[in-house]
N, C-alpha and C positions, 0 to 999 in steps of 0.2 A: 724664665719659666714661671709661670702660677703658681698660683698651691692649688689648685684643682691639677693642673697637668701633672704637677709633683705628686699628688696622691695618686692618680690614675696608673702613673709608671711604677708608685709603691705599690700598687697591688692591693690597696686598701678592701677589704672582704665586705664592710660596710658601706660603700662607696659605691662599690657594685651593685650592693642589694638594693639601696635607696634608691640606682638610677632602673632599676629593674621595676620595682614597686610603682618610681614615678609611670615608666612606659607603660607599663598596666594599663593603670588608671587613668593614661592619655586616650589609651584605643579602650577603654572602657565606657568614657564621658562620650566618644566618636559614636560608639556603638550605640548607646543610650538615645542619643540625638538622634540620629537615622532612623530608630523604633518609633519616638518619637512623633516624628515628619510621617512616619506612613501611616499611621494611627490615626493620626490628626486627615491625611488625605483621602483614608479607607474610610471614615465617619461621614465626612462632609460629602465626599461621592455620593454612601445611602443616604444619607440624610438631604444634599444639597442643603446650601444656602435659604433661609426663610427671610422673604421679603415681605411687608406687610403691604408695597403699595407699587408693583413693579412697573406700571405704567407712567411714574415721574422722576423726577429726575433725584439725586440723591439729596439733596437741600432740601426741596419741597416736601419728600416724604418725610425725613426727620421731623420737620415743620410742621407737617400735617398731623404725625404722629403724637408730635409734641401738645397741639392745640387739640388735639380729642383725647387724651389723657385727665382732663377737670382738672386735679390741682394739680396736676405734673406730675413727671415722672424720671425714674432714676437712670442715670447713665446704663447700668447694666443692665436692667429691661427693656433700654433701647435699642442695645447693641442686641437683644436677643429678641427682638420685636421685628426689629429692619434686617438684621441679617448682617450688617455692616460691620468690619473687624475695629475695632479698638481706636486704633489709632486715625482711622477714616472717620471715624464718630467724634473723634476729638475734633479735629479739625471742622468738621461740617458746626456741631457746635461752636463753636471758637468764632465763627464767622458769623452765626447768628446772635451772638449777643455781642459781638463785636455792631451790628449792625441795628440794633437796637430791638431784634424781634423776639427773642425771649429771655427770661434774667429765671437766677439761680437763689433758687430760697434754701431757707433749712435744710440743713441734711445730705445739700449735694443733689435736690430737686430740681431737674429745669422745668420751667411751667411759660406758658404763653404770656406775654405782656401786652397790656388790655389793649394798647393801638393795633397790635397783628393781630388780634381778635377782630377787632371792628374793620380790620382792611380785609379781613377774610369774610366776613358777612355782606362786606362790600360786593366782594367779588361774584358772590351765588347769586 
């Protein structure tokens, strides 16, 4: 036998209580999340989603967003520019400087790099 089973059969008064306190605060964290999750879904319903550029595709707006910025701009005003959640933003970046089209200065700035500049002048 344990020494949890052993105490449980002793009747331990403190044993009790701590597993009582833990369940609490089990369905408590439960309850909290669920507030939560509808908070988060009541907002975004009124509010919807803001896109800045809904007619391209998600790359090309980060992109676009990014090269009409001047000296660039910060991950959180793009996440709150484009619409796009966090981790969708990571990623889209991640690919574009993986790819050569914008690099990261000071601060945690993305800003355009002068060749997708000039490929985009190309293109108008």
């Amino acid at each position: 036998m344990t020494t949890r089973q052993e105490t449980i059969n002793k009747g331990s008064l403190f044993f009790h209580f701590s597993n009582r306190v833990h369940a609490n605060l089990l369905v408590f964290a439960h309850k909290a999340s669920e507030v939560r999750q509808a908070v988060r879904r009541r907002i975004v319903g009124e509010m919807g989603p803001r896109k800045a550029c809904s007619n391209r595709p998600s790359t090309a707006c980060v992109l676009h967003t990014i090269r009409n910025s001047g000296k660039g701009i910060h991950p959180a005003a793009l996440a709150q520019t484009t619409g796009y959640e966090q981790r969708k933003l990571d990623r889209i970046l991640h690919k574009l400087f993986k790819h050569g089209e914008i690099m990261i200065e000071a601060g945690g700035v993305y800003a355009a790099t002068s060749a997708s500049v000039s490929h985009a002048l190309r293109e108008h």
